[in-house]
Backbone as JSON Lines, residues from 0, in Angstrom:
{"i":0,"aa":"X","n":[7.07,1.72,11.1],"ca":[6.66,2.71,12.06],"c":[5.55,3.54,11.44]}
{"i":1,"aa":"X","n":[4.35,3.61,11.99],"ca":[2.72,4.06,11.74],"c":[3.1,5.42,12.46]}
{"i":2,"aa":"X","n":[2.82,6.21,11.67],"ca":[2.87,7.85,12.37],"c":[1.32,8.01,12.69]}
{"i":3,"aa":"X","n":[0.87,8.53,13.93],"ca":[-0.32,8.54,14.73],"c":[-1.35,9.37,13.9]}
{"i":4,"aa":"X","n":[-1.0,10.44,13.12],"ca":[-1.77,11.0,12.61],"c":[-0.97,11.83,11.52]}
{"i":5,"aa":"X","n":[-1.42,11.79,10.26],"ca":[-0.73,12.51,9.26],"c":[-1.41,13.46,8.21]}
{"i":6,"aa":"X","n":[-0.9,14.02,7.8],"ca":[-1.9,15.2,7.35],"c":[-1.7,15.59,6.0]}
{"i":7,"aa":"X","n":[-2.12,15.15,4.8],"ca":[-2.45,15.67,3.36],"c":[-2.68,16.83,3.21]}
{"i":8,"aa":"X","n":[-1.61,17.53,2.61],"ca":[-2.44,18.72,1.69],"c":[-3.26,18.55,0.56]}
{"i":9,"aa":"X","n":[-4.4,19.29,0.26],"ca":[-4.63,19.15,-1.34],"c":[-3.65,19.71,-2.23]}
{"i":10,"aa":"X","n":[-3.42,19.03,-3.49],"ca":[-2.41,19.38,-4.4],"c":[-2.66,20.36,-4.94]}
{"i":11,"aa":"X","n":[-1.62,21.0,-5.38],"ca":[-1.41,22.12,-5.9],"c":[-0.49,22.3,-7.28]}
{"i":12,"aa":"X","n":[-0.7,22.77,-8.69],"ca":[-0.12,22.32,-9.56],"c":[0.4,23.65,-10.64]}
{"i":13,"aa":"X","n":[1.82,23.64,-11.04],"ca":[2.45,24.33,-11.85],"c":[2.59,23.69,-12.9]}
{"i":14,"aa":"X","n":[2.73,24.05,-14.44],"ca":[2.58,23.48,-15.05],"c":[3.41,21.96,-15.6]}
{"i":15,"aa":"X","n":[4.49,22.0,-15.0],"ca":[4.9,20.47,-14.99],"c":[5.19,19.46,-14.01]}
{"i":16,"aa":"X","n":[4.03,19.71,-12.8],"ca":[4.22,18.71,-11.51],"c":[2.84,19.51,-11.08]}
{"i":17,"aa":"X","n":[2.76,18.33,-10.2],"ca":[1.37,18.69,-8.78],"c":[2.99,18.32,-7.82]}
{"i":18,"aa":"X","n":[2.35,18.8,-6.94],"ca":[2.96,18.98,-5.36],"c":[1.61,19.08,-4.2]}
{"i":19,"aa":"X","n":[2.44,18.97,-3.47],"ca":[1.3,18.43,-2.09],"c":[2.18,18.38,-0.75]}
{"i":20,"aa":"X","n":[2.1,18.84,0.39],"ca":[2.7,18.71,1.35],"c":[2.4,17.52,2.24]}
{"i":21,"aa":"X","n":[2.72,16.78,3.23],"ca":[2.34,15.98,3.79],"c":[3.4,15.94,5.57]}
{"i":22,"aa":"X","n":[2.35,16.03,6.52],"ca":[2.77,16.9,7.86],"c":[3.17,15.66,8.55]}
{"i":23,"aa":"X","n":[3.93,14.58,9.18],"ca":[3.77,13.77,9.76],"c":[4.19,14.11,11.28]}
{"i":24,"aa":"X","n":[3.58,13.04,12.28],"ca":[4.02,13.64,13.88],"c":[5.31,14.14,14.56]}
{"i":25,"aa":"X","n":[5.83,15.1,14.98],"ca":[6.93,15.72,15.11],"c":[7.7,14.74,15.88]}
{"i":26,"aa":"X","n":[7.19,13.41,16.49],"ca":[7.91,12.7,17.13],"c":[8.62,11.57,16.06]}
{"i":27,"aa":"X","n":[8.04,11.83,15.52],"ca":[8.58,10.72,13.86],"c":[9.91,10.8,13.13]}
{"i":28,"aa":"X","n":[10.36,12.39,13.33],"ca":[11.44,12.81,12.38],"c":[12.13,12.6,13.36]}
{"i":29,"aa":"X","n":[12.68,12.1,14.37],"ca":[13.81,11.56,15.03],"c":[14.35,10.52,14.32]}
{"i":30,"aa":"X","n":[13.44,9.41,13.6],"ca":[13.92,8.55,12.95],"c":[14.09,8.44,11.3]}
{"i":31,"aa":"X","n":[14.0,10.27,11.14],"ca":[14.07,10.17,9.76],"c":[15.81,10.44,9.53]}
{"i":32,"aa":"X","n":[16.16,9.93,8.23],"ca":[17.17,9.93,7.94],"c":[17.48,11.29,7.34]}
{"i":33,"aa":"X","n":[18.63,11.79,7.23],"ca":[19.13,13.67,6.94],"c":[19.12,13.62,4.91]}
{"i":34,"aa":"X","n":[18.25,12.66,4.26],"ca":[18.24,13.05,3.32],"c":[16.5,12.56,2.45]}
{"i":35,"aa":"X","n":[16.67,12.82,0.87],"ca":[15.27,12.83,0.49],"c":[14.84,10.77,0.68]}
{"i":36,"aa":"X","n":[13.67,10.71,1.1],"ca":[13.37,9.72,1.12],"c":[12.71,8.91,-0.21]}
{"i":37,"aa":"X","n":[13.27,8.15,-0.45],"ca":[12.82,6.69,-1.72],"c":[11.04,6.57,-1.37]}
{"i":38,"aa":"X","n":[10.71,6.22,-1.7],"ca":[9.15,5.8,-2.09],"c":[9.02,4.65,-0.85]}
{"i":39,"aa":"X","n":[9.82,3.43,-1.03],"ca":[10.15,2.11,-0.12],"c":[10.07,2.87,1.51]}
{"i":40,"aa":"X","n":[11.04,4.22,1.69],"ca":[10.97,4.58,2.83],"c":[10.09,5.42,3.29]}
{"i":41,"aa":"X","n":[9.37,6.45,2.61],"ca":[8.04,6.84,2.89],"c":[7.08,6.19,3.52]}
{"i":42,"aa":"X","n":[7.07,5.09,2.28],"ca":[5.92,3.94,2.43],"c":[6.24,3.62,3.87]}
{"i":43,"aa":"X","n":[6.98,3.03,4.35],"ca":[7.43,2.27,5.58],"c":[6.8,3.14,6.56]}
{"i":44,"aa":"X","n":[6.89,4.58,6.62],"ca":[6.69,5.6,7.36],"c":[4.97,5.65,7.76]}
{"i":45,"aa":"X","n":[4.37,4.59,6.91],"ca":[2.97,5.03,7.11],"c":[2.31,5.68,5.59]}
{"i":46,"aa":"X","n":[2.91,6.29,4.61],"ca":[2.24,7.21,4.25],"c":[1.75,6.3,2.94]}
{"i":47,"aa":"X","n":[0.68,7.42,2.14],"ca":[-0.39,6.25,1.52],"c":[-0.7,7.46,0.53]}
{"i":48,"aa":"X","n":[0.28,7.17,-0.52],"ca":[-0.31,8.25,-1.45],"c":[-0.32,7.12,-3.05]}
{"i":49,"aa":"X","n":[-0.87,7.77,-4.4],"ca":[-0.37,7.29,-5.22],"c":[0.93,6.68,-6.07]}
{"i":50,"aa":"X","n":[1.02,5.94,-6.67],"ca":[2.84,5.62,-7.97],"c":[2.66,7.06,-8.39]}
{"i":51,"aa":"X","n":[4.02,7.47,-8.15],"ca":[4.86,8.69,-8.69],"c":[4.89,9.71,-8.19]}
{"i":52,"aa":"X","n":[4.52,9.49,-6.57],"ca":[5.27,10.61,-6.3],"c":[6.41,10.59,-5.52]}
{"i":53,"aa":"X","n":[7.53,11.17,-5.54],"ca":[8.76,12.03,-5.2],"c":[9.22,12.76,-3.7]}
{"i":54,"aa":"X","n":[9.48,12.16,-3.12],"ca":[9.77,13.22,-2.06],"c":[11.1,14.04,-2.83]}
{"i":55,"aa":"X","n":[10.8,15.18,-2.85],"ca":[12.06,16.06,-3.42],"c":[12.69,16.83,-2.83]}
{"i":56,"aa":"X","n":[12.23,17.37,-1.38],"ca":[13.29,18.74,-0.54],"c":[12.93,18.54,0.59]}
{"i":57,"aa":"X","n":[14.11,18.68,1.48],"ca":[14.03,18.6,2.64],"c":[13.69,20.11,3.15]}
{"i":58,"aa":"X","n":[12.46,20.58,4.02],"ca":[12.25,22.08,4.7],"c":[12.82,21.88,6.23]}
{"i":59,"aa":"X","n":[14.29,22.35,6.09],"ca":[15.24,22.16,7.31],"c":[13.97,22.48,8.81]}
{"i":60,"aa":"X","n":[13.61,23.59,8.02],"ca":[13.08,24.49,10.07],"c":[11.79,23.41,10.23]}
{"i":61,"aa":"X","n":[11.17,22.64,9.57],"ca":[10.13,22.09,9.87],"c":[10.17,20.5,9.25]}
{"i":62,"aa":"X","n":[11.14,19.67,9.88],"ca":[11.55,18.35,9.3],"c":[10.43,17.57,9.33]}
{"i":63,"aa":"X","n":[9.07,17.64,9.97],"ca":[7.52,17.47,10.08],"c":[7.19,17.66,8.68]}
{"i":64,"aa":"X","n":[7.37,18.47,7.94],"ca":[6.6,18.33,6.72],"c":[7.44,18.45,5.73]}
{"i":65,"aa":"X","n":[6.76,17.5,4.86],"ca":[7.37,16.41,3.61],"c":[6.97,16.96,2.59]}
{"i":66,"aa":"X","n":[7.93,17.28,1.74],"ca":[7.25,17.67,0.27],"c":[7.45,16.86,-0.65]}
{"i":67,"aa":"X","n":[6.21,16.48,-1.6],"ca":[6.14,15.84,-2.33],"c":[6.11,16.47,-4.28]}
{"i":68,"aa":"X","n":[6.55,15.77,-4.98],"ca":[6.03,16.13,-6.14],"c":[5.39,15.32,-6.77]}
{"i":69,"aa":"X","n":[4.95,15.43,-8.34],"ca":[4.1,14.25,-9.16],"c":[4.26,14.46,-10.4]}
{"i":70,"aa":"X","n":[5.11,14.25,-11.82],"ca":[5.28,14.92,-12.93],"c":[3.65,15.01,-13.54]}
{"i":71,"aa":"X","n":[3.42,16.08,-14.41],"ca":[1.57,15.91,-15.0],"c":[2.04,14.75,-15.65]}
């Protein structure tokens, strides 16, 4: 499933990870599952980032956007 339009943040970095948000179409998270997604299931989702990053927290009020991490 190709989400219609998805939206990159530029990263943003503390000193032991970059992070980056990533917004996908609000009609999408119907078929997301109630926990953090594997890399395999991201991917599936459409999304197109580099090896290593993490989906790490779910933001309950806005299941649209995905947070990612990246260790430095």
């Amino acid at each position: 499933m190709k989400p219609q339009k998805v939206f990159y943040s530029d990263p943003y970095e503390t000193n032991d990870y970059i992070y980056r948000h990533v917004i996908i179409p609000k009609s999408t998270v119907q078929s997301l599952p109630e926990k953090l997604l594997n890399e395999s299931e991201w991917r599936a989702l459409g999304l197109e980032m580099s090896v290593g990053w993490e989906h790490y927290m779910i933001h309950k009020p806005e299941r649209h956007v995905l947070l990612f991490r990246k260790k430095k």
